[in-house]
Each structure stands twice: as structure tokens, then as C-alpha cells.
C-alpha positions as CSV (number, residue, x, y, z in Angstrom):
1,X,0.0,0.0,0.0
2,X,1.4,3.1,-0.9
3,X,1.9,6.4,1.2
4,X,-1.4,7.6,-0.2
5,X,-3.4,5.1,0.1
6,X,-2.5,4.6,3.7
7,X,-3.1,8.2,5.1
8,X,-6.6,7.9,2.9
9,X,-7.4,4.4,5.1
10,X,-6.1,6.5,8.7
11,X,-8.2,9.6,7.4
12,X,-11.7,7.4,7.1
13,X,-11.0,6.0,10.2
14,X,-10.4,9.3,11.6
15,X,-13.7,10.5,10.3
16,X,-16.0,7.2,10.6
17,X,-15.3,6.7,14.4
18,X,-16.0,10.3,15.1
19,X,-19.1,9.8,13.3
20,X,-20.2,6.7,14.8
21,X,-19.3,7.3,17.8
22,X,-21.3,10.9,18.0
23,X,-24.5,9.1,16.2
24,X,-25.1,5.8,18.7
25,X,-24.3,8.1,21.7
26,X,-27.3,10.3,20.6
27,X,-29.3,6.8,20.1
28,X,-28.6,6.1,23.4
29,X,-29.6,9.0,25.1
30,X,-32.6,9.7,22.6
31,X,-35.0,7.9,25.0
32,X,-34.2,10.5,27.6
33,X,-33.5,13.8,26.4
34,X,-34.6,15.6,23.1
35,X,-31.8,14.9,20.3
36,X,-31.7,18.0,17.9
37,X,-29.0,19.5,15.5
38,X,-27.9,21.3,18.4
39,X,-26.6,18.3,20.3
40,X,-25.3,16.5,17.4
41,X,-23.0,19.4,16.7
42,X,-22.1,20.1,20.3
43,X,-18.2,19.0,20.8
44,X,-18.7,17.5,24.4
45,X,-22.4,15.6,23.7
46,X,-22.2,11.8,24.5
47,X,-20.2,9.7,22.4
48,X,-19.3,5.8,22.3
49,X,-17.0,3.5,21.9
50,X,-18.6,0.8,20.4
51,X,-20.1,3.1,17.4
52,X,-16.6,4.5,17.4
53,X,-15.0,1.1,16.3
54,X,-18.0,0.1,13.8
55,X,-18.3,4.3,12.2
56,X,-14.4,4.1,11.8
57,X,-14.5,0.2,10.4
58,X,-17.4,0.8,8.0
59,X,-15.6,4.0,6.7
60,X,-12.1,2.0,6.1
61,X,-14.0,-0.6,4.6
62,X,-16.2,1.8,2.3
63,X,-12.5,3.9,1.1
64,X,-10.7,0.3,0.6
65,X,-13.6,-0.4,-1.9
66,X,-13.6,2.9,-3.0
67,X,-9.5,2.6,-4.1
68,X,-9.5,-1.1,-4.6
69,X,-7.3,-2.3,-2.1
70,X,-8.2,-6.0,-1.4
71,X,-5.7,-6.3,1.8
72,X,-6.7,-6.6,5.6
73,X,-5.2,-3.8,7.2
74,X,-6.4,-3.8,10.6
75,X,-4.2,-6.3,12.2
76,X,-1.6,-3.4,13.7
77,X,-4.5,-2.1,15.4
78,X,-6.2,-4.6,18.3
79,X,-3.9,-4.7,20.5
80,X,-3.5,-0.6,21.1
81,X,-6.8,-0.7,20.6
82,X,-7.4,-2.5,23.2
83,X,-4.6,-0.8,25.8
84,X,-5.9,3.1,24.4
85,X,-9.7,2.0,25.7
86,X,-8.5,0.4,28.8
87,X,-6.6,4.0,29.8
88,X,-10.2,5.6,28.6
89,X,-12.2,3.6,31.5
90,X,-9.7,4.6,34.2
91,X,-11.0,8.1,33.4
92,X,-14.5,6.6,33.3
93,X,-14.1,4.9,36.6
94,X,-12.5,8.1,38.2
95,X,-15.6,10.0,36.9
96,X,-18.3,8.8,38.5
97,X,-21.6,9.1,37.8
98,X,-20.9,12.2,35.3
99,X,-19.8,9.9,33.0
100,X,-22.5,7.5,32.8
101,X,-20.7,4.9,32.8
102,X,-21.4,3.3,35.9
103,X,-23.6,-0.4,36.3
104,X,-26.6,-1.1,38.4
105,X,-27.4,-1.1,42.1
106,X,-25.8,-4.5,43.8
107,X,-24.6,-5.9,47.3
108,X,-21.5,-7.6,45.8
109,X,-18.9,-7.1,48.0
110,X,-16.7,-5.2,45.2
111,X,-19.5,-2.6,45.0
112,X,-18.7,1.2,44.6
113,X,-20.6,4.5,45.9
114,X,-19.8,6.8,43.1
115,X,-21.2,9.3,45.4
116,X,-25.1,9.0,45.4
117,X,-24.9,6.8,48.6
118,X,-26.2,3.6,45.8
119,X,-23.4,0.6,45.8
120,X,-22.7,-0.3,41.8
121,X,-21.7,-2.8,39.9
122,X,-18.3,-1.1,38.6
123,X,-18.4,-2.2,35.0
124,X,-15.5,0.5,34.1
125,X,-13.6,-1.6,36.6
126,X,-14.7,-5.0,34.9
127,X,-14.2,-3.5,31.7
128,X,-10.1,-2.7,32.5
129,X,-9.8,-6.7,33.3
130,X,-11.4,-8.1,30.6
131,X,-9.0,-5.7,28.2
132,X,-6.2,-6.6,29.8
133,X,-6.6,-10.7,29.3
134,X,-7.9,-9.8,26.0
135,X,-4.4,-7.6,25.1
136,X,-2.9,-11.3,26.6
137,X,-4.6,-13.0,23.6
138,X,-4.4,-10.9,20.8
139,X,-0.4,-10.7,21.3
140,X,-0.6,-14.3,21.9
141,X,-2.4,-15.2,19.3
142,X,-0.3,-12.3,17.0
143,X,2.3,-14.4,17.5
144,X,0.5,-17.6,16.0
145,X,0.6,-18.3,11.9
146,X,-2.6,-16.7,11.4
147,X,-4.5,-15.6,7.9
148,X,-3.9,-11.6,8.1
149,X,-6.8,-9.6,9.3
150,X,-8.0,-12.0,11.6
151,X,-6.4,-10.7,14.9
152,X,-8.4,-7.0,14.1
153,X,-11.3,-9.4,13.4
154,X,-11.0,-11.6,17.3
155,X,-10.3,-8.1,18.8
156,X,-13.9,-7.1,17.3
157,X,-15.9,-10.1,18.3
158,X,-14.3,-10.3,22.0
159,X,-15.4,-6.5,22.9
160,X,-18.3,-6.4,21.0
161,X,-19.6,-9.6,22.8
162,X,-18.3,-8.3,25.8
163,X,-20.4,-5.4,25.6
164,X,-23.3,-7.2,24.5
165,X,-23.2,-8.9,28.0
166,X,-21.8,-6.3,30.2
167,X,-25.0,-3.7,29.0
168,X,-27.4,-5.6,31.1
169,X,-25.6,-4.4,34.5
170,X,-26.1,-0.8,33.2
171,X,-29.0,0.9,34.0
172,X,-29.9,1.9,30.1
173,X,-32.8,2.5,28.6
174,X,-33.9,-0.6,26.5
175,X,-36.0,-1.6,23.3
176,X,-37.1,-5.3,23.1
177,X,-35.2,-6.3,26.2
178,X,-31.4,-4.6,24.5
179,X,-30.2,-0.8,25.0
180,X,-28.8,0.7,21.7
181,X,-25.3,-0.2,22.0
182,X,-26.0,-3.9,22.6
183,X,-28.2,-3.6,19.1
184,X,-25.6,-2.5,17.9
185,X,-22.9,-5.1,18.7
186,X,-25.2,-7.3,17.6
187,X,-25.7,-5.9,14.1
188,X,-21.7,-5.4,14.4
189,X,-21.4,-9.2,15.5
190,X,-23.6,-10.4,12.4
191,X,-21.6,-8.6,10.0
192,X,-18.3,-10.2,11.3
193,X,-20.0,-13.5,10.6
194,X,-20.6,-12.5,7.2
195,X,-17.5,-11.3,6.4
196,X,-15.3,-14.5,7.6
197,X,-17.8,-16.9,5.5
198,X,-16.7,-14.3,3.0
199,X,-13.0,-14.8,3.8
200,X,-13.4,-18.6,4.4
201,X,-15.0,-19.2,0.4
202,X,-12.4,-17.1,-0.6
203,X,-9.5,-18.8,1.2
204,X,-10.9,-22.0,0.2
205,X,-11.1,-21.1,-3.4
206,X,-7.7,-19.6,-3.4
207,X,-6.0,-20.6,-0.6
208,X,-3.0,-17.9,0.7
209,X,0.1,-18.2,2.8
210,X,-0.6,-17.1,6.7
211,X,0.6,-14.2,8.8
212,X,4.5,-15.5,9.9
213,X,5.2,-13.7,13.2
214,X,8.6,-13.3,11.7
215,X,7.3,-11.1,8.6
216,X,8.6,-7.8,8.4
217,X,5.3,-5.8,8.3
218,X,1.3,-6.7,9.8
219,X,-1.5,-5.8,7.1
């Protein structure tokens, strides 16, 4: 991939994650406050993670298309992907209920007052653990002959499957028993599916080398 090409891919991204992000964090507070231009435009409105990932992965997919470029690129990513959203919930943790963050109302004995004198599940807390074992696999399983693209592609299903369970200790709003992110991971889940039976007719059709963690570059 040439210089070009590359700073178009890191661009899209760039721009798709903002995107998503901005648009399934006014989904999720829709059922609560009124959602106008206003807000969407507003630099410090709610924003999300999990529409971060999918906006930005839709948009490289949609400018790979766009130029052509047939290669999985997203390999290089998981793993500080992983570590750059495990620094994020420290921040979440630390903030409390401003962040809205925070999970539901329990008597486990790990349970956190984030100030409103209710103990809470602390699924920032959770969520920092779970990274860190996944950041253990991915750089295990980096390390493994693998076909390329399928580390970004584990990193995707682990957190989005995550947060498809962890949503039901959060006190969101919910439509047909799931909250708007978890609809999301789910829509995000089913394309992943589609795309490796993609991948797998392909590599069965015309079968490739895989990923040596001795190769000089990740794609």
C-alpha cells in the first residue's frame, strides 16, 4: 500500500469513528433527552466507543472499496486498541456518575458508591480486566501463523460480545429487552459473521500463505 493510500485508510477512520461514535451516543440518550442539530454538533455531547470502532471500520471498509485495495489492514490495530480503551475507562471509573458509565445497584462485596450513597456494579472496573486478558490474547495469538486480518477481526468479536453482555448491568434505557449499543454489537457481530464466511469461500477457493510472526510488516 502506498503512502497515499495509507493516510486515505487512517483519514476514514479518523472520520468514521467520530461519526459513529457521536451518532449511537445520541441513540442512546434519545430515549431521555430531546436529540436536535444542536446536540449532534455540540463537541462535548455523549459519544461511544462501540459506534466508534464500527463508524471508523465501516468507513475504512467503504475507502478500501472505493480505491480497490483488497488487503486486511487492521491487524496493527487490536492490540493498542485495546490498551488506548483500557486507559479511557480509568477516566470513566475516576468520573463517576458524570460519566454515565457506571452499572446497576448491587450488594457484591466489590461494589462502589460513586457518590449517590447507591453501591454499583463497577463495570468501568470489569471492563479494564477483561481488556487486559484480551491484550494477553491478541499478542498471543499475533504471535501464532494466522490468515492476516484475523487478529483485528478476534479483537472485534471479543469487545463487542463483551459489551453485548456487560450492558445488562447498566441501567440503560432498553427496546425489546437490549439498550442501543447492545443492538448495535449485535448488528456489528452479524456482519463479522458475514465477512469470515466471505473470507473462508475465498480462502478455500484460493488458498494464501498465513501471517509468519517473523514477517517484516502486519497488514
Amino acid at each position: 500500500m502506498d503512502e497515499q493510500q495509507r493516510w486515505t485508510l487512517i483519514a476514514a477512520a479518523a472520520i468514521g469513528a467520530l461519526f459513529g461514535s457521536r451518532i449511537l451516543g445520541l441513540l442512546e440518550q434519545a430515549p431521555r433527552i430531546h436529540i436536535g442539530w444542536a446536540q449532534m454538533l455540540e463537541p462535548n455531547g455523549g459519544k461511544t466507543i462501540v459506534g466508534g470502532l464500527l463508524g471508523g471500520w465501516f468507513a475504512v471498509e467503504l475507502a478500501k472499496r472505493l480505491q480497490g485495495i483488497t488487503m486486511r489492514t487492521g491487524d496493527v490495530f487490536a492490540v493498542p486498541l485495546c490498551i488506548g480503551i483500557a486507559v479511557g475507562r480509568i477516566g470513566c471509573l475516576l468520573a463517576g456518575l458524570a460519566d454515565d458509565t457506571y452499572g446497576k445497584p448491587t450488594s457484591l462485596p466489590w461494589a462502589i458508591d460513586f457518590g449517590d450513597g447507591v453501591a454499583r456494579h463497577p463495570t468501568q472496573a470489569y471492563e479494564i480486566l477483561f481488556l487486559i486478558g484480551l491484550t494477553l490474547l491478541l499478542r498471543w495469538f499475533g504471535n501464532r501463523p494466522h490468515p492476516n486480518g484475523a487478529v483485528f477481526r478476534l479483537f472485534m468479536a471479543a469487545y463487542l460480545s463483551w459489551r453485548l453482555l456487560i450492558d445488562f448491568c447498566k441501567p440503560q434505557p432498553s427496546i425489546l429487552g437490549l439498550n442501543s449499543i447492545q443492538w448495535a454489537c449485535l448488528l456489528g457481530l452479524l456482519m463479522l459473521g458475514f465477512s469470515a464466511l466471505r473470507s473462508l469461500r475465498r480462502t478455500t477457493a484460493h488458498p494464501t500463505a498465513l501471517y509468519q510472526p517473523d514477517d517484516l510488516y502486519l497488514s
